[in-house]
C-alpha positions in Angstrom: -19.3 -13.8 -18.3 -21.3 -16.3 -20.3 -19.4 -19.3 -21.6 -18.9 -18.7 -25.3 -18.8 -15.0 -25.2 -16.1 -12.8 -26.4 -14.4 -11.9 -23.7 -14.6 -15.7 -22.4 -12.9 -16.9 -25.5 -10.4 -13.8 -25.2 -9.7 -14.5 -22.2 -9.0 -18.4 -23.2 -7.3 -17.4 -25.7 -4.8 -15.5 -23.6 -4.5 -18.1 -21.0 -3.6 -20.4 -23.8 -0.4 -18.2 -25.2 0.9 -17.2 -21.6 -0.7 -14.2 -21.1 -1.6 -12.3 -18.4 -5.1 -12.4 -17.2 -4.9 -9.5 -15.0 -5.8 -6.2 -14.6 -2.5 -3.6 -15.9 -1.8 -1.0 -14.0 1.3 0.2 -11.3 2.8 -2.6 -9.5 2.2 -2.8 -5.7 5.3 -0.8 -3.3 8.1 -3.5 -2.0 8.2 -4.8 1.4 10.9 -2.4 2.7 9.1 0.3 1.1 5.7 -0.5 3.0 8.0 -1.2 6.0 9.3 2.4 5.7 5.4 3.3 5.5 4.4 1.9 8.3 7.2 3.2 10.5 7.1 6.7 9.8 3.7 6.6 10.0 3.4 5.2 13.2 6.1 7.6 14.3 4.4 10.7 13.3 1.4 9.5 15.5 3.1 8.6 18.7 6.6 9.1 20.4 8.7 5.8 20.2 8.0 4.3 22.9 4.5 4.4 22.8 4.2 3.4 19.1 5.9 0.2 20.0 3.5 -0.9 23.0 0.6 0.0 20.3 1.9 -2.1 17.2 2.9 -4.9 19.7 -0.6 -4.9 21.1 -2.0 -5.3 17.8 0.6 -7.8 16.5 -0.8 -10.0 19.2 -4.5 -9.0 18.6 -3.9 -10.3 15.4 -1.5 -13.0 15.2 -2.0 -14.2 11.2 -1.0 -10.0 10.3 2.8 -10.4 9.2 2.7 -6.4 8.1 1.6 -5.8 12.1 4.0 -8.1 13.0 6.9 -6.3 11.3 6.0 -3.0 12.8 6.1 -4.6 16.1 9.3 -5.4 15.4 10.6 -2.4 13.8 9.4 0.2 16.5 10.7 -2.3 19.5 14.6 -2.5 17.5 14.1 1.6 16.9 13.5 1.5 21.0 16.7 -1.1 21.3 20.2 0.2 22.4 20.8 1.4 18.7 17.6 2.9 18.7 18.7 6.2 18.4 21.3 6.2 16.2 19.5 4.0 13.6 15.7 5.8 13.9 16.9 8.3 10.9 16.8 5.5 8.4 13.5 6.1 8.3 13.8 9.7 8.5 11.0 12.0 9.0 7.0 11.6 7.8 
């Protein structure tokens, strides 16, 4: 975008009155949604067990990944004592 252009001095324009500079369109799906997501996906793959050993190898393949990390964490509680009992929150994929 050249300096001086319309959509440069749009653009100023915008950032000058508070506007947004972005792109509009549908806002990105919450945490717990993406956690739900992941889950069910990862369920649907593999039995329990095994989805756990997989997203906790790959949580620690790549440590900086807090959406990896979460799975991890979610499949190994759905393993836990309470396991069964509370694997229907995230019902079936």
């Amino acid at each position: 975008m050249a300096p001086g252009s319309q959509q440069a001095l749009r653009l100023e324009q915008r950032a000058r009155h508070g506007g947004s500079l972005g792109f509009r369109g549908p806002r990105p799906p919450s945490p717990q949604r993406t956690q739900l997501h992941d889950a069910r996906v990862a369920l649907a793959a593999a039995d329990p067990r095994s989805a756990a050993v997989q997203a906790g190898a790959q949580a620690r393949a790549h440590p900086g990944d807090d959406r990896l990390a979460v799975l991890a964490e979610t499949l190994d509680a759905l393993n836990g004592p309470a396991g069964p009992r509370s694997a229907g929150w995230c019902g079936r994929p």
